[in-house]
N, C-alpha and C positions, 0 to 999 in steps of 0.2 A: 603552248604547253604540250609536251609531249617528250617518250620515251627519246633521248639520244647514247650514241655508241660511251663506256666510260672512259677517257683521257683524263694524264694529267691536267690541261686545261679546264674542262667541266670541276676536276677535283679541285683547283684554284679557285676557281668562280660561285662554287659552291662552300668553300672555305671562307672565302668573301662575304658570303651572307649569312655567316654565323654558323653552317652544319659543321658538324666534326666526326659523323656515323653517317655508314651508308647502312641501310638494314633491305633483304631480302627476304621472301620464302621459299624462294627457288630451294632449291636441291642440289647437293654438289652432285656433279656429273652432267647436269644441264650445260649445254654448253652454251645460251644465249642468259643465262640469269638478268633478271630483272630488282632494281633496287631504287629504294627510295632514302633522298637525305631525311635527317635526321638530328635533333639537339638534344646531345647527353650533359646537363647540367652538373657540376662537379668532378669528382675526377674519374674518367673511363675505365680504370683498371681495376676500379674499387666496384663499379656499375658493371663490367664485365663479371667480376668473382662472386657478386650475388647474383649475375643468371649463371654462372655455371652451376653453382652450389643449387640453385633450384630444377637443375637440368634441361635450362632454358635457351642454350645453344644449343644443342642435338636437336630443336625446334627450331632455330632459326642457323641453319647453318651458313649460311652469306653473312655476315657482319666485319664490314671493315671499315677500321679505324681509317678516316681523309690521310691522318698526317702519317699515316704508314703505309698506306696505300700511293701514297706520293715517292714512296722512297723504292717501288716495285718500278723495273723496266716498264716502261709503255706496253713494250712488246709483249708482254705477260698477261697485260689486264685486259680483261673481256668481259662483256654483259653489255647491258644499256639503265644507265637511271634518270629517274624523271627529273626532269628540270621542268619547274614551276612558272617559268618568266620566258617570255617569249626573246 
């Protein structure tokens, strides 16, 4: 159990066991951010719009969606999140 780098891989493996959010409290402009999966039960856009509406992103500004996050270059994605299973 421990922090690893984020790949599409981790984001597969992690999609595997049910996560669909990766949630942070890093800061943008960190440039090692740290995130942890996460299970948004229903549907994410609907769960995204009542934290915005509560202005509850500007609090968590890391939150990415797996299946979007999947669709970003490799090359792009940086941080590390926890993987739970050895």
């Amino acid at each position: 159990m421990n922090f690893v780098p984020l790949t599409h891989a981790i984001l597969r493996t992690l999609q595997g066991r049910g996560y669909n959010v990766l949630k942070s409290t890093s800061r943008w402009g960190d440039e090692s951010p740290t995130f942890i999966p996460s299970k948004i039960e229903g549907d994410i856009s609907e769960y995204l719009l009542k934290m915005d509406l509560r202005g509850l992103l500007n609090e968590n500004p890391h939150f990415l969606v797996i299946k979007e996050a999947l669709a970003i270059p490799e090359s792009q994605l940086f941080g590390y999140v926890w993987d739970d299973e050895p």
